[in-house]
C-alpha positions as CSV (number, residue, x, y, z in Angstrom):
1,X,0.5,-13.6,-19.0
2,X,3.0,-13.1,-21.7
3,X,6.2,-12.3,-20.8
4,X,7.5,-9.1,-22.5
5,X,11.4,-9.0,-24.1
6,X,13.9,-7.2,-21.8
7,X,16.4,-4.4,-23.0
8,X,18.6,-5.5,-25.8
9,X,22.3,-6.6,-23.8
10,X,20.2,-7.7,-20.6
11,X,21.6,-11.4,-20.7
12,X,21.1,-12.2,-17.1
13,X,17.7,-10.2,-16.7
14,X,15.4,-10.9,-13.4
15,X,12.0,-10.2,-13.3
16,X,9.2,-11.4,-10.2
17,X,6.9,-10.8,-7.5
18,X,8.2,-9.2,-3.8
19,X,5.6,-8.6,-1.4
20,X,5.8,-5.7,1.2
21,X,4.5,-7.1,4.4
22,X,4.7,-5.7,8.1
23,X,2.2,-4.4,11.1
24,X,0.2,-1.3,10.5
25,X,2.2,1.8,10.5
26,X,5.1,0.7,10.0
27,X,5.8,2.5,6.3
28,X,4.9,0.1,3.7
29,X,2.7,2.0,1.3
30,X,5.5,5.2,2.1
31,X,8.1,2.5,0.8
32,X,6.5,1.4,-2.3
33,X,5.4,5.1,-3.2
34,X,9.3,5.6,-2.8
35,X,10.1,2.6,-4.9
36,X,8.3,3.4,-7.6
37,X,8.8,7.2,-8.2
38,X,5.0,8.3,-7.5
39,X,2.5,7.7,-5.3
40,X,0.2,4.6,-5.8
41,X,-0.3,3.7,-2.2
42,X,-2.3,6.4,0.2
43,X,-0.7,7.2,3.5
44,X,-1.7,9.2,6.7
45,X,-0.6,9.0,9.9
46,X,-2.9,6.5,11.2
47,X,-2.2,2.7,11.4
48,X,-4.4,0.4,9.0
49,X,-4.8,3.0,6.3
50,X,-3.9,0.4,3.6
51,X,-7.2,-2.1,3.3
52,X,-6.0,-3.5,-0.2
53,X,-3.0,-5.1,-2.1
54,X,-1.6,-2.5,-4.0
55,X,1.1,-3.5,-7.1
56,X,4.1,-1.2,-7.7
57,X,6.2,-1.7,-10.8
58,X,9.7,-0.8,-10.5
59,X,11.4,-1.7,-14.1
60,X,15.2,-1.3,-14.3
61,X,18.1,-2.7,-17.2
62,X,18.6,-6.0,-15.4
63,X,15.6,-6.6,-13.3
64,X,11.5,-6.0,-13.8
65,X,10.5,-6.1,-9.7
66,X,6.6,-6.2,-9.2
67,X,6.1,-4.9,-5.6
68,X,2.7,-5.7,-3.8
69,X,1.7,-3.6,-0.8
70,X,-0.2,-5.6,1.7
71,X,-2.8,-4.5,4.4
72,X,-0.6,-4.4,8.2
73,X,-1.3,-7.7,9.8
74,X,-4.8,-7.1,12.1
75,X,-4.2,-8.8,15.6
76,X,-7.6,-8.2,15.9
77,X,-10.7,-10.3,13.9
78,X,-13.8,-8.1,15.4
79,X,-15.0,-7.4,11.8
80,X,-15.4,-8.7,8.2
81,X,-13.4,-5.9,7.1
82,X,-10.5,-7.2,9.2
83,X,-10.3,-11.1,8.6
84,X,-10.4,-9.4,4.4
85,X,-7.5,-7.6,5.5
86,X,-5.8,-10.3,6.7
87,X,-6.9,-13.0,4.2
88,X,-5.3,-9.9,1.4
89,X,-1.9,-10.3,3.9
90,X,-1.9,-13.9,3.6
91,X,-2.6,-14.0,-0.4
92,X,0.1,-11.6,-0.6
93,X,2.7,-14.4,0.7
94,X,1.6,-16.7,-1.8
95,X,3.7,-17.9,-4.9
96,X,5.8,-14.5,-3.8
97,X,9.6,-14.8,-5.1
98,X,10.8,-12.9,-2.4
99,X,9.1,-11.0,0.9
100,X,10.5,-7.1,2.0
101,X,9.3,-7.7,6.1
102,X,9.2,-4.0,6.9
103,X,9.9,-3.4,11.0
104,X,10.2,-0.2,12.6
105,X,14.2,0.8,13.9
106,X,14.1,0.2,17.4
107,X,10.2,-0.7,18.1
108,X,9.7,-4.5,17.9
109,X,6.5,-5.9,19.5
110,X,4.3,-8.9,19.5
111,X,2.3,-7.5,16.6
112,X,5.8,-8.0,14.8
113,X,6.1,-11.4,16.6
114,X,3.0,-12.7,15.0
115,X,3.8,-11.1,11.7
116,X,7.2,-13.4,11.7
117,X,5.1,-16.4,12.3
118,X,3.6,-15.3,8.9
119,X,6.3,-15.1,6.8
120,X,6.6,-18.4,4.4
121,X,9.3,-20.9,4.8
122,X,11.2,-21.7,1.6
123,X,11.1,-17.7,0.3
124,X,14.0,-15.1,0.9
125,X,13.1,-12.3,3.3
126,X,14.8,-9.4,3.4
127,X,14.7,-7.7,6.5
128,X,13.7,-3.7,6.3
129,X,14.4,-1.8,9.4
130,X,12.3,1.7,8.2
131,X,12.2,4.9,9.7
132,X,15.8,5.0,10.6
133,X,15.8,8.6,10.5
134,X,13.9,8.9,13.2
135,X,16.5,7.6,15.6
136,X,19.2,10.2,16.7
137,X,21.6,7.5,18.9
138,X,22.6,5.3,15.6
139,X,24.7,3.4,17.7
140,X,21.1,1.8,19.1
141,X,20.9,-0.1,15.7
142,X,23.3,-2.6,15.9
143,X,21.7,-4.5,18.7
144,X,18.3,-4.1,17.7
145,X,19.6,-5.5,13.8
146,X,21.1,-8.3,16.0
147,X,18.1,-9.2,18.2
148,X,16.2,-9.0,14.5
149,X,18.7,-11.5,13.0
150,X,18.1,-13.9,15.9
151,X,13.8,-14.2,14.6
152,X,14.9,-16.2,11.5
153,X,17.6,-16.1,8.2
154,X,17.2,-13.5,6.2
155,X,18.9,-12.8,2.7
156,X,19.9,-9.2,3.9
157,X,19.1,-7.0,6.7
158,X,19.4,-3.2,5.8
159,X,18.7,-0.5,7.8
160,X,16.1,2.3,5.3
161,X,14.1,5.1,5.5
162,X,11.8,5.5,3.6
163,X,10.6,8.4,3.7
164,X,13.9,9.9,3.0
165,X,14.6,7.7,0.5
166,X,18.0,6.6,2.4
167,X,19.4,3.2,0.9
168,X,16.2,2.0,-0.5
169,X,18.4,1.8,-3.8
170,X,20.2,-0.7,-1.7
171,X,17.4,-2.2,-1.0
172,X,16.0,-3.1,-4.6
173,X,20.2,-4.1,-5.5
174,X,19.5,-6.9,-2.8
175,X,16.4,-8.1,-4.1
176,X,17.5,-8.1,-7.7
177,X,19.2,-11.3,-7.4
178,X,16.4,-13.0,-5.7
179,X,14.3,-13.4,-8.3
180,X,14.4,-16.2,-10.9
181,X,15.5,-15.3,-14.5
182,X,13.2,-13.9,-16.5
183,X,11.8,-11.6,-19.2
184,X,9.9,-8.6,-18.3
185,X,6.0,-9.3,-17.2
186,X,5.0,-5.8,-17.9
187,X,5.9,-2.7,-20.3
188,X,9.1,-0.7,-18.7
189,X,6.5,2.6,-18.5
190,X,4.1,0.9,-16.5
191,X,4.3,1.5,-12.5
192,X,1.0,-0.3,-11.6
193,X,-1.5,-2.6,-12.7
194,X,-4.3,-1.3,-10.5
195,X,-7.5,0.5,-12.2
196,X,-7.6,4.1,-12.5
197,X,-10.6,3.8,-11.2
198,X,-9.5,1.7,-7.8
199,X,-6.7,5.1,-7.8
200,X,-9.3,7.3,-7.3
201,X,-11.4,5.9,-4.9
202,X,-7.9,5.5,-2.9
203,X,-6.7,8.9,-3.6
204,X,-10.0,10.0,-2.1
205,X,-10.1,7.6,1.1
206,X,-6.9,8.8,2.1
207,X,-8.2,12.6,2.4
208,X,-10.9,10.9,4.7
209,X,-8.0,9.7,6.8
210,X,-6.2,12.9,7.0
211,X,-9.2,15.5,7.5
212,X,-11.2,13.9,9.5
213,X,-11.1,12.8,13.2
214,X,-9.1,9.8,14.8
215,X,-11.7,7.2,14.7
216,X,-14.3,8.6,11.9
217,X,-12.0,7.5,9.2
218,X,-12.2,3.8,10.0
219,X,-15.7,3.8,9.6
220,X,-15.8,5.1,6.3
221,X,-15.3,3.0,2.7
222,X,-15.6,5.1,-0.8
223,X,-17.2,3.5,-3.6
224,X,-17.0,4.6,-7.2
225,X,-20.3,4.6,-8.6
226,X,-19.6,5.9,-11.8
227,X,-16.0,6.3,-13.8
228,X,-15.7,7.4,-17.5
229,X,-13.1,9.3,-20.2
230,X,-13.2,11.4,-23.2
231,X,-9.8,12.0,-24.0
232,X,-8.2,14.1,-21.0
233,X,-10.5,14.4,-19.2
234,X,-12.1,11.7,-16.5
235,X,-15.6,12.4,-14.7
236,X,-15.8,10.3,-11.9
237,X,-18.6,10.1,-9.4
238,X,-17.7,8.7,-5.8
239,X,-20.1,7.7,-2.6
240,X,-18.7,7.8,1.0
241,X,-20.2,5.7,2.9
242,X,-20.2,5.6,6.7
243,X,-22.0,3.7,9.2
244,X,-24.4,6.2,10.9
245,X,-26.2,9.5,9.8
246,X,-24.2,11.5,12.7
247,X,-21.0,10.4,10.6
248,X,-22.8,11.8,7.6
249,X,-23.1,15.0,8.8
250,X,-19.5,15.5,10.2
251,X,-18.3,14.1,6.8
252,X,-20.3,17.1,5.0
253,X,-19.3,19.8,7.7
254,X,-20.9,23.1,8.3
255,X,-22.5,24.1,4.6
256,X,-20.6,21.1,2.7
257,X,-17.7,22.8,3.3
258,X,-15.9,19.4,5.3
259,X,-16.4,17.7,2.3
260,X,-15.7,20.4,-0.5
261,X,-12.2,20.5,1.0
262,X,-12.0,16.6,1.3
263,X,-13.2,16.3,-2.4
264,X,-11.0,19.5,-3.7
265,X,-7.7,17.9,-2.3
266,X,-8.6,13.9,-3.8
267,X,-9.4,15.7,-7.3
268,X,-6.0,17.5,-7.1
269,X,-3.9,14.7,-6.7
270,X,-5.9,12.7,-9.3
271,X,-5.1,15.2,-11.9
272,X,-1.2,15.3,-10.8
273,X,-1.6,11.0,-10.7
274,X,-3.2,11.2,-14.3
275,X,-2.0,14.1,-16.1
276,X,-4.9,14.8,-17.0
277,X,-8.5,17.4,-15.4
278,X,-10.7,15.5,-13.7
279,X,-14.4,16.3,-12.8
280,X,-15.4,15.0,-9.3
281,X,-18.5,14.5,-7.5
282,X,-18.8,13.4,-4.1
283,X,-21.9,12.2,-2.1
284,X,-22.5,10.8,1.2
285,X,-24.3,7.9,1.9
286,X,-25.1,5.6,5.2
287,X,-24.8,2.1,4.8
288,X,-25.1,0.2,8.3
289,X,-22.9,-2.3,9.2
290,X,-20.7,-2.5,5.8
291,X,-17.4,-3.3,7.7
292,X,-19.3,-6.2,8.9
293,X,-21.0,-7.0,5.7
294,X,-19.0,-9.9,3.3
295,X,-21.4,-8.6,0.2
296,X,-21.0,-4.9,0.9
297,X,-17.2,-6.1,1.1
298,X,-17.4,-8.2,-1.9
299,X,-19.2,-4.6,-3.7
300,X,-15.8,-2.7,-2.6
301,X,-13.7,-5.3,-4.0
302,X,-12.6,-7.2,-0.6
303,X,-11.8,-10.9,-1.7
């Protein structure tokens, strides 16, 4: 890749890779949306909504940061869907210039635990304590930064949330100087190098995860059968696909309207992602066992 000239006066300019790592749920893909200005990585309130790296490109007059937003760490290997997950975690480590390990303020467990047995040896951590807001006895944070401090060195610990956006601008100041000198890798308007394309099919999963039931969500994958573009306007045509026809029918809902409403929202935010209409068909399909299947895996782009 060829490096692209920073702003004319940026002597000392910094540009590199920082991956976003942590357990399930504990704010990553909220963090990077934040970073970056928009929202590239879905969210819901269920854990494991993230299945794939996501990059977030936050470009600044003395530093081009390329964030990449892993999967949460599964504890678990009961499918092929998970060990992808974790193999995406464990890429995400790799040839990193510096690692943002996101923990929850005040809720340290052993999914953490095995998390820090993760994190590489010879790359600056910065230590993220999220969802600060959240905790009303502030005076609770100072022990649990200091029981954090104990797991291993860390190049800064600062308390964030970010959901609020509180001190996450501190938060990219201390990566900054992590990274090695460099030119920019990218154009200072571009925020992501991920597809339009993967976008949508994202935009759309994450409807699944907020409007359907607890469990339904995690056996469901979107694949994008069919994405094109005549000047403004994008027609895209997207497949669900669950495990069992019961699913199928409680993803379509009484007269389609279930998945009207799903499809309705996902085309929304598309357009506001875009800028641009956007024509969107949605179908349901069963596919049996495609958590558990490495080429249906392979299909959805799982690595």
């Amino acid at each position: 890749m060829n490096s692209l000239p920073a702003p004319d006066g940026a002597e000392a300019h910094r540009a590199g890779h920082v991956a976003i790592v942590g357990r399930p749920n504990v704010g990553k893909s909220t963090l990077i949306n934040r970073l970056v200005g928009c929202k590239l990585s879905i969210t819901s309130s269920k854990p494991q909504t993230t299945r794939q790296r996501i990059t977030g490109i936050v470009t600044r007059p003395d530093a081009q940061i390329v964030f990449v937003d892993t999967p949460g760490y599964q504890t678990g290997h009961r499918s092929a869907l998970n060990r992808a997950m974790n193999r995406s975690v464990a890429a995400g480590l790799q040839e990193m210039d510096a690692v943002v390990w996101v923990v929850e303020a005040l809720n340290y467990d052993e999914r953490d635990r095995t998390m820090a047995r993760l994190l590489p040896r010879g790359v600056p951590v910065v230590l993220a304590i999220n969802k600060t807001d959240r905790v009303r006895d502030k005076a609770l944070l100072l022990p649990f930064i200091q029981r954090l401090a104990a797991v291993r060195e860390f190049a800064a610990v600062i308390p964030i949330s970010a959901a609020k956006g509180t001190q996450v601008g501190e938060l990219l100041d201390a990566l900054v100087p992590l990274l090695p000198p460099g030119l920019r890798l990218y154009d200072g308007d571009e925020i992501t190098t991920a597809s339009e394309r993967f976008l949508a099919a994202e935009l759309l999963r994450e409807k699944l995860f907020r409007m359907l039931g607890e469990e339904l969500p995690y056996a469901t994958a979107v694949d994008v059968e069919h994405f094109s573009q005549s000047g403004n306007v994008r027609h895209i045509r997207a497949v669900v696909l669950v495990d069992k026809e019961g699913q199928k029918t409680i993803v379509i809902g009484k007269k389609g309207g279930k998945l009207k409403a799903i499809a309705t929202r996902a085309r929304l935010d598309m357009e506001r992602l875009f800028g641009g209409r956007v024509f969107l068909e949605v179908w349901v399909r069963v596919r049996r066992g495609w958590a558990d299947s490495e080429a249906a895996l392979k299909h959805l782009g799982f690595e």
